[in-house]
N, C-alpha and C positions, 0 to 999 in steps of 0.2 A: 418398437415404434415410438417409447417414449424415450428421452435419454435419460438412465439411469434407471428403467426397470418401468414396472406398473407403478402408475402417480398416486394409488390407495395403498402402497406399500411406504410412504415417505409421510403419513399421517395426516392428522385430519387441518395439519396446518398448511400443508403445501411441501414444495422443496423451498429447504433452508429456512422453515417459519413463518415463509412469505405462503398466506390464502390464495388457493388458485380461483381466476376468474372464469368464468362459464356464458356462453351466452348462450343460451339455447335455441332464440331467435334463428339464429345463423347458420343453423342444423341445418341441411338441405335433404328430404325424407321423398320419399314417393313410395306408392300403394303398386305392387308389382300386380297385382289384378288388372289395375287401369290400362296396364298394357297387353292383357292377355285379350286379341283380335285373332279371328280366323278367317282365309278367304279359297276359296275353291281355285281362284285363279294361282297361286302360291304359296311360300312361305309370307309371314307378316314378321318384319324386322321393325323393332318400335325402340330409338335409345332411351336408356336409362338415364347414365350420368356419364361426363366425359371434364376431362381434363386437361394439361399439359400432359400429367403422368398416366391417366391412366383411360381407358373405354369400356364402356359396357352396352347391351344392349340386350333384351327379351325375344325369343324368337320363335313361334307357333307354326307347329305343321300339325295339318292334318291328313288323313287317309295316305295315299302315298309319295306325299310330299318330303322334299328334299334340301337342303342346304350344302351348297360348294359346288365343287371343291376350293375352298378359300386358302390364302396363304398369306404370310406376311413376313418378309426376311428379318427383318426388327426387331419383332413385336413376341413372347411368348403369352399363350392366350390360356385361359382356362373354362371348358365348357360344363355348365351341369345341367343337370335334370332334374325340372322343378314337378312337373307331371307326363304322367305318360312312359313309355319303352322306346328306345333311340337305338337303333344302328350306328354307332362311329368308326373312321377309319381317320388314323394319324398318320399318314403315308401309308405303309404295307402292312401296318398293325390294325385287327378288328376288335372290336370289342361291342357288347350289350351293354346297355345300361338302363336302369330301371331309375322312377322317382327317388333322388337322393345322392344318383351315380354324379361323378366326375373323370374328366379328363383333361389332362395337360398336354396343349398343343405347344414344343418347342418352337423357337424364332425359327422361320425359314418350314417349317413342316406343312401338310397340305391336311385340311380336315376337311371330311365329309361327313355328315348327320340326314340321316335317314328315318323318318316314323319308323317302329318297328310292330305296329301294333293298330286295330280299330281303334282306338282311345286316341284321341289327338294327342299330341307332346307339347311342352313348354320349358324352352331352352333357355340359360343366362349365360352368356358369354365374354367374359372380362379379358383385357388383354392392356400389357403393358410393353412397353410405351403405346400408347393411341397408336394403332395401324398408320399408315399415311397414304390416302387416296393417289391413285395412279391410273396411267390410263392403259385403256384396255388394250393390248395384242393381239396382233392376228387379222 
């Protein structure tokens, strides 16, 4: 990420002697609570942060609530489990995941995310390149 290695590895002057500048200001943070909403009517999808490079977004199910099957040819995506037990399927692969789990949705793959459990779920879903809105088929 940086070039030439971790920048606390090149000393407390910087690269090449020169003091690195910091602004902290410019940090852009969000409290992943603020997004955690539940609705009977469905999933709540709330973004996070987006980019050119990159999307994210929080996404809560409860009781037997569902997400997808989504895809995106582009994009390879990464889902985790912030709380709660999920159902995934990455095309014709299953898997459980508990608070803490992950999975890697390749470009072009189909995911589906399933409560797996009473305890509602809270999902984060990061994917690179930003998906690109399309219109719906069928």
């Amino acid at each position: 990420m940086y070039p030439g290695g971790n920048p606390s590895a090149e000393g407390p002057a910087g690269v090449g002697g020169v003091a690195p500048t910091a602004t902290l200001s410019a940090v852009e943070t969000r409290d992943l609570r603020d997004l955690v909403r539940f609705s009977e009517d469905g999933p709540v999808q709330g973004p996070l942060f987006g980019s050119e490079r990159l999307w994210s977004e929080v996404v809560c199910l409860e009781g037997p609530q569902r997400l997808g099957p989504v895809s995106d040819p582009d994009s390879d995506a990464i889902c985790a489990v912030l709380a709660g037990e999920v159902a995934v399927q990455v095309d014709r692969r299953r898997a459980r995941l508990r608070q803490w789990g992950a999975v890697l949705v390749p470009a072009g793959s189909t995911l589906t995310v399933a409560n797996a459990s009473p305890e509602p779920a809270v999902l984060l879903i990061v994917a690179a390149p930003p998906p690109v809105p399309r219109a719906a088929s069928g």
